[in-house]
C-alpha positions as CSV (number, residue, x, y, z in Angstrom):
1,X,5.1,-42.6,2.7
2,X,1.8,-42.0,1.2
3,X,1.8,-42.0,-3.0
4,X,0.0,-39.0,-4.6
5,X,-3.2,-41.2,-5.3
6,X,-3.4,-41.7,-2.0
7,X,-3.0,-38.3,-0.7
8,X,-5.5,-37.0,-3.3
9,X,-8.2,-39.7,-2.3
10,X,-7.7,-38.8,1.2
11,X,-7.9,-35.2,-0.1
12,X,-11.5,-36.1,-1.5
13,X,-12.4,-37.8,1.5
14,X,-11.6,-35.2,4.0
15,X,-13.5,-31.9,1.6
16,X,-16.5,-34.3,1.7
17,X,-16.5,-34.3,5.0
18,X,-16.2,-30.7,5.9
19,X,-18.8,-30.1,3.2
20,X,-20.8,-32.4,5.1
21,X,-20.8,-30.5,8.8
22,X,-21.3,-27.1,7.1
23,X,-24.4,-28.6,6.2
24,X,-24.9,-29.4,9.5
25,X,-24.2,-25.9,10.7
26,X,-27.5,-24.9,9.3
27,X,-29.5,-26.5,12.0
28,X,-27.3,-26.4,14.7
29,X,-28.9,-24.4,17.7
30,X,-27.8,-21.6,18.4
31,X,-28.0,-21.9,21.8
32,X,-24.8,-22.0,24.5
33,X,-22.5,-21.6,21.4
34,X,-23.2,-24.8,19.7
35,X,-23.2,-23.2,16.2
36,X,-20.2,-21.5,17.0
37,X,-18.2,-24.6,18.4
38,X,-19.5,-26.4,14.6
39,X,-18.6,-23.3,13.1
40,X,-14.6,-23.6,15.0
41,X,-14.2,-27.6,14.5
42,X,-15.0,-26.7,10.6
43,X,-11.9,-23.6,10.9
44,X,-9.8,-26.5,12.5
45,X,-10.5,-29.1,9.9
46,X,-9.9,-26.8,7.3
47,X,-6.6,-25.9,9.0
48,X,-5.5,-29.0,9.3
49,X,-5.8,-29.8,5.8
50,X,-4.1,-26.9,4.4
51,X,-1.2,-27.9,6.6
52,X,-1.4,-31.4,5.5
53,X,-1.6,-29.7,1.5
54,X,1.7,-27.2,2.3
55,X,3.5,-30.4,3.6
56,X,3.5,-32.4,0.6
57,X,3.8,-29.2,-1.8
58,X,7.3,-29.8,-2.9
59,X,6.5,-33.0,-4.2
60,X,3.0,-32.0,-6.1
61,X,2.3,-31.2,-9.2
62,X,1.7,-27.5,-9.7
63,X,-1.9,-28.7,-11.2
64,X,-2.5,-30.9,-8.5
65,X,-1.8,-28.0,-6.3
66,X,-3.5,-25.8,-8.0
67,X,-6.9,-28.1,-7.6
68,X,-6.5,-28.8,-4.1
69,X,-6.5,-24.7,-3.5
70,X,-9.2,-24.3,-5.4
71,X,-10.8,-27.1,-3.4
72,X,-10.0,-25.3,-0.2
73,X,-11.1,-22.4,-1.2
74,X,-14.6,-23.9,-2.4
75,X,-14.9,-24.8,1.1
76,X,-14.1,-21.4,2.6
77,X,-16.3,-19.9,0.7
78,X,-18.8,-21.9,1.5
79,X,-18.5,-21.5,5.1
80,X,-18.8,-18.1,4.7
81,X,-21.9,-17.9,2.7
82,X,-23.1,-20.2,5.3
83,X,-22.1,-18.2,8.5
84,X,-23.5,-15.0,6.5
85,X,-27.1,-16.7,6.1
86,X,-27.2,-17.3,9.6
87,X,-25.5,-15.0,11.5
88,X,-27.6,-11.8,12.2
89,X,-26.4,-8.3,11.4
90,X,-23.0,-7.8,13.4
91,X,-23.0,-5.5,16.4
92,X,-19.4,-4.4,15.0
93,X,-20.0,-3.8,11.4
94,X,-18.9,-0.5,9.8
95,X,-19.7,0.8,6.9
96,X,-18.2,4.2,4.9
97,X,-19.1,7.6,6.3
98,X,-18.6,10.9,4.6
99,X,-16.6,12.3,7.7
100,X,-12.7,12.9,7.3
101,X,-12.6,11.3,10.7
102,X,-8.6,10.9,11.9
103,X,-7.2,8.6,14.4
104,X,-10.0,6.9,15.7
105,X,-9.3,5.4,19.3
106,X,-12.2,3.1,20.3
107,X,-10.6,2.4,23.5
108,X,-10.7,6.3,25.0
109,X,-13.2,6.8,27.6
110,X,-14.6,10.0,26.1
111,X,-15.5,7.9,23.0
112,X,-17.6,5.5,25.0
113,X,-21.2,6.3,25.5
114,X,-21.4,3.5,28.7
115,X,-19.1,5.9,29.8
116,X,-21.6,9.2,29.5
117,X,-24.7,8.8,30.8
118,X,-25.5,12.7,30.5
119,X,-25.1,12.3,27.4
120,X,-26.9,8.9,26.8
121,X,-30.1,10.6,28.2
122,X,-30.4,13.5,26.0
123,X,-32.6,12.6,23.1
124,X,-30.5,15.0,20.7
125,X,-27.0,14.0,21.5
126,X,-24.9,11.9,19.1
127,X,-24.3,9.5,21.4
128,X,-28.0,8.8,22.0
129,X,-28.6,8.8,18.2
130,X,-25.4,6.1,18.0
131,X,-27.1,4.2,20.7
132,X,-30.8,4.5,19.3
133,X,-29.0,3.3,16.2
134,X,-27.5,0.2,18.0
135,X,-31.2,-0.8,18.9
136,X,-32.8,-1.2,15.7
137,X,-29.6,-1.9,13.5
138,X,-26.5,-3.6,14.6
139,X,-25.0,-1.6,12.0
140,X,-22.6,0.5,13.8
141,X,-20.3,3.4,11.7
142,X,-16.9,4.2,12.7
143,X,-17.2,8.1,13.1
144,X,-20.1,10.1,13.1
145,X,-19.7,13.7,11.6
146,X,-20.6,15.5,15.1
147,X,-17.8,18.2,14.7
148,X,-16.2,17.1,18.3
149,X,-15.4,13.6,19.3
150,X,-16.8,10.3,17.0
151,X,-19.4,8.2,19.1
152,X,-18.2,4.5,18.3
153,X,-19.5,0.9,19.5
154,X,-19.5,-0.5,22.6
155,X,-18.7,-4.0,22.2
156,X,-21.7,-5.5,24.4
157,X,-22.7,-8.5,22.5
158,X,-20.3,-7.9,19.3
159,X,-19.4,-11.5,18.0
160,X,-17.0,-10.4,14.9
161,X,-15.4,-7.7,14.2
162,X,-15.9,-6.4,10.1
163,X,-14.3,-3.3,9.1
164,X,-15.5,-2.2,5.5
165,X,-15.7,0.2,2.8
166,X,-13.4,2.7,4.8
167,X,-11.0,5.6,3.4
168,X,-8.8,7.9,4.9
169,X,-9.8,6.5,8.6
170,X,-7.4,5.0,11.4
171,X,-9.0,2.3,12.9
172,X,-7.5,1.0,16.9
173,X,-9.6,-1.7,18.2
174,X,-9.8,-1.6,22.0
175,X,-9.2,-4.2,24.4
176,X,-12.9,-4.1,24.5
177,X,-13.1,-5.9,21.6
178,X,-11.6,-9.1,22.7
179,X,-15.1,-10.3,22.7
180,X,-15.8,-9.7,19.2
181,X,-13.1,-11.9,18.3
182,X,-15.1,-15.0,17.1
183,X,-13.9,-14.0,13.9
184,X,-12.0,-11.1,11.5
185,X,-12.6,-9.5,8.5
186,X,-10.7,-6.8,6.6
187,X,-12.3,-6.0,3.0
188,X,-12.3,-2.6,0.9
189,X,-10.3,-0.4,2.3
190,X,-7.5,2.5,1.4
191,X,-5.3,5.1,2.4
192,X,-6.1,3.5,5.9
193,X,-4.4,2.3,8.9
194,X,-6.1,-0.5,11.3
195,X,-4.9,-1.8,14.2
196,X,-6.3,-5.4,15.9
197,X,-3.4,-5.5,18.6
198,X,-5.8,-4.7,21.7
199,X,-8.5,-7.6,21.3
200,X,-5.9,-10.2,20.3
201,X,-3.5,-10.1,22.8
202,X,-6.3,-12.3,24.9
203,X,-8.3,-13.9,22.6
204,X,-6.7,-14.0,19.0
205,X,-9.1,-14.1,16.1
206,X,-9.3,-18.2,15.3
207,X,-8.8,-16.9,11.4
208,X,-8.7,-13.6,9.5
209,X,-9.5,-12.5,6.1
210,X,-8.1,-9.2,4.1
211,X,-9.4,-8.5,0.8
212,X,-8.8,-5.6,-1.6
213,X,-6.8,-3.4,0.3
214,X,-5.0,-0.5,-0.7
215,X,-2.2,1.7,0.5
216,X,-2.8,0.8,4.2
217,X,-1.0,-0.3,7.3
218,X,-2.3,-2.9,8.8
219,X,-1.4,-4.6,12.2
220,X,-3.4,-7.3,11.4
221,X,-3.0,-8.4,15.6
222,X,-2.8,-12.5,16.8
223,X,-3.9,-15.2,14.8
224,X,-4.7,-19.0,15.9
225,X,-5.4,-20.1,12.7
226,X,-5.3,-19.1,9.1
227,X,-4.8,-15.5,7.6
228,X,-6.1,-15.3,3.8
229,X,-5.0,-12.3,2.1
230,X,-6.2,-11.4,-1.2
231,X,-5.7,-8.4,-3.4
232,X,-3.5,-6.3,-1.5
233,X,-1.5,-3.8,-2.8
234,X,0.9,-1.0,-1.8
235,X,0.5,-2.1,1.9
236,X,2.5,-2.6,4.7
237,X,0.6,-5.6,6.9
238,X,2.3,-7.0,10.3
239,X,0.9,-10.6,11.1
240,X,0.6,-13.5,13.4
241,X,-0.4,-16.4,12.6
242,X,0.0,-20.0,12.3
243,X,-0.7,-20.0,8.7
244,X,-0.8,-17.3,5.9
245,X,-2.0,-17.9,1.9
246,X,-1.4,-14.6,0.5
247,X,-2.8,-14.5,-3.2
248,X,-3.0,-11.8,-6.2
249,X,-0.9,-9.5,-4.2
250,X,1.3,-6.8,-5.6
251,X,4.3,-4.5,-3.3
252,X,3.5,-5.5,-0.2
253,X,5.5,-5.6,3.4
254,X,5.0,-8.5,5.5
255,X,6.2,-8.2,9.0
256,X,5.4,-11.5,10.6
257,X,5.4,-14.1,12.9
258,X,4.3,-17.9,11.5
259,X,5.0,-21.3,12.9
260,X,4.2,-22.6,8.9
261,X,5.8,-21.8,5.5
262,X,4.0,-18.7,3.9
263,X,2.4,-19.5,0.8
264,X,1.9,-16.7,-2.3
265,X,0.1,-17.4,-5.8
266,X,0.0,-15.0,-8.6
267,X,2.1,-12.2,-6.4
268,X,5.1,-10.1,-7.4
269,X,7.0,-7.4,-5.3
270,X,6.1,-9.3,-2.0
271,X,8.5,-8.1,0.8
272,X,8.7,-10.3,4.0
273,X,11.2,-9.4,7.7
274,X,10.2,-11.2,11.4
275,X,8.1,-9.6,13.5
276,X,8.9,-6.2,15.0
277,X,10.1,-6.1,18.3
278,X,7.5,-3.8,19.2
279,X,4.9,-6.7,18.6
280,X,7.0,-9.6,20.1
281,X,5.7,-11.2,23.0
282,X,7.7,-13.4,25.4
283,X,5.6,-16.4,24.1
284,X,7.2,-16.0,20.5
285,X,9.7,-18.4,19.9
286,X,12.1,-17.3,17.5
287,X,13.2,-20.2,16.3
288,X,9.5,-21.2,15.2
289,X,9.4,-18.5,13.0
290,X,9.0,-19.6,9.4
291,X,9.0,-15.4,8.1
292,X,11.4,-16.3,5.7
293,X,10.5,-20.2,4.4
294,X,8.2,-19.0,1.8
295,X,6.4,-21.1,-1.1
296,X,5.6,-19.5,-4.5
297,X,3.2,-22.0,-5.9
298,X,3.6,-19.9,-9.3
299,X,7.2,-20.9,-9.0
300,X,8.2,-24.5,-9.4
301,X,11.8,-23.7,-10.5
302,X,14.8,-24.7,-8.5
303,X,16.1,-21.0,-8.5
304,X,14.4,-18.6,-6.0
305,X,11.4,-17.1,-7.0
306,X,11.4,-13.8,-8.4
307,X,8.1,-12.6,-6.7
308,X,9.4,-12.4,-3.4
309,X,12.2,-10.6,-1.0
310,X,13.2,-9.8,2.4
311,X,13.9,-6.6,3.8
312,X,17.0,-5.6,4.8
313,X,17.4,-4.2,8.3
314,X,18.2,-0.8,6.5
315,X,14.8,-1.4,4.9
316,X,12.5,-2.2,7.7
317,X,10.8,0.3,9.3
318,X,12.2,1.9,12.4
319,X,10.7,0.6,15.7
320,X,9.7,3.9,16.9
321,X,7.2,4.1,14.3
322,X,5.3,1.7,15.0
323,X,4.0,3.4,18.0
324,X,2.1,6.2,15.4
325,X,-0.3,3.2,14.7
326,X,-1.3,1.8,18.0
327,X,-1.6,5.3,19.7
328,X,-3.9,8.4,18.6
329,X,-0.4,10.3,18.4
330,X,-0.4,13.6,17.1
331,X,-0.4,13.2,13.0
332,X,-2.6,12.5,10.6
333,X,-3.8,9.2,8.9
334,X,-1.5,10.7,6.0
335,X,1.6,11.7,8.1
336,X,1.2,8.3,9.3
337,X,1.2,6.4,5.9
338,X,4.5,8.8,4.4
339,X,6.5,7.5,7.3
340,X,5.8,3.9,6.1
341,X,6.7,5.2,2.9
342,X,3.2,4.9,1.2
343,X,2.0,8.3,-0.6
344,X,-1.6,8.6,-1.0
């Protein structure tokens, strides 16, 4: 068995080295994905070492912890700051409109302008302005105010899919968007609900960050690697994923499906049930799923922790439901939020 020194040199060694290929992200080509195959063996390794981390928690000092999550976090962040310098302006990035757009299907033909070449060629139709748009910004809105149908993006060369600064709106991803899926960000948001299903039914997102959400529902879709949610509140979230840190989160339903122990920090009224059926695939093994096994690194008492729960079968929302967020349906963004009891 390895002793704590050991661990925590090995720790040391393995940061340095991830800090070490970020650097060589930089001037990695470009070029037949190169950049993004160093950008995925960087996800893997840190991966790995949060596993490694969640393995030997029970046995680690809560300050020791609490360094090697700051030192894991150093590295995510740097990552990102890295990918963001080099990466140029997303294909899929949305930003907030004034419209009190409803139930946004990205997947519906008539919201597709490869779909409407009438349309395309007219010089004062919104789909041309969405597409003239495309051409000199990658910056794409969600809904346009056109009075009639919103003109959304078409996924052509989309590497990453970034929904942002959004109220009121109901985001479903299309299938579409499975090649967008190189990675997934959800930041800023409320009184929203999103839906990643489509895309990551083929090609899950290789990691997924939340931030600063607000009475939403999220279906946050298939995850091959981490899930990092941070300050989410009065939210209902269904995930996937092999791993989930979950930190300064506050009355917040967790529907999910993890192979690893979930891990909160600085959380209280945390909620957790398994995946809904809705969302279960045959390739989910029951018996892998760790919904339940979770660790409170803010609680190093013998006694159960205080911050979280499960839900009750009583309390988990009612199958049928789910179906209101992967479909347009017939009620609003609001109507849809009540029934997972969440009041704007």
């Amino acid at each position: 068995m390895v002793s704590k020194q050991q661990f925590y040199t090995q720790f040391q060694s393995k940061v340095a080295v991830l800090q070490d290929q970020i650097e060589q992200i930089k001037s990695t080509s470009s070029i037949a994905g190169e950049r993004q195959g160093a950008i995925d063996v960087v996800l893997a390794g840190i991966s790995k070492l949060q596993n490694e981390v969640a393995d030997v928690a029970e046995d680690t000092p809560s300050y020791d912890r609490r360094q090697y999550s700051l030192a894991i976090k150093g590295i995510q962040d740097k990552l990102n700051e890295t990918r963001a310098a080099l990466a140029p302006k997303s294909r899929f990035q949305f930003k907030r409109t004034t419209a009190a757009v409803q139930h946004v299907d990205m997947g519906k033909p008539q919201n597709d302008p490869r779909l409407l070449p009438a349309l395309l060629n007219s010089t004062h139709s919104p789909v041309a302005a969405a597409k003239a748009d495309s051409e000199k910004d990658y910056n794409r809105d969600i809904s346009r105010p056109t009075g009639t149908n919103a003109r959304l993006p078409s996924f052509t060369a989309a590497k990453q899919i970034s929904i942002t600064n959004q109220s009121g709106v109901h985001v479903i991803v299309p299938e579409s968007g499975s090649e967008a899926t190189a990675a997934g960000s959800l930041t800023s948001i409320s009184d929203c609900v999103v839906d990643f299903t489509a895309p990551t039914k083929t090609r899950p997102f290789p990691g997924l960050a939340m931030r600063d959400v607000k009475k939403s529902v999220v279906v946050a879709g298939r995850v091959a690697g981490p899930v990092h949610i941070t300050g989410v509140s009065d939210s209902v979230l269904v995930i996937v994923a092999h791993q989930v840190r979950i930190h300064e989160c506050k009355n917040v339903d967790i529907y999910l499906y993890c192979t690893s122990h979930p891990i909160i920090e600085d959380c209280s009224g945390m909620r957790f049930a398994p995946l809904p059926a809705f969302y279960t695939t045959d390739a989910d093994d029951k018996e892998k799923n760790q919904w339940s096994q979770v660790d409170d690194f803010k609680w190093l008492k013998a006694t159960h922790s205080p911050n979280w729960t499960t839900l009750s079968e009583a309390q988990m929302v009612d199958d049928t439901k789910w179906a209101t967020v992967t479909s347009e349906g017939k009620g609003t963004v609001v109507d849809v939020l009540k029934d997972f009891g969440i009041s704007p």
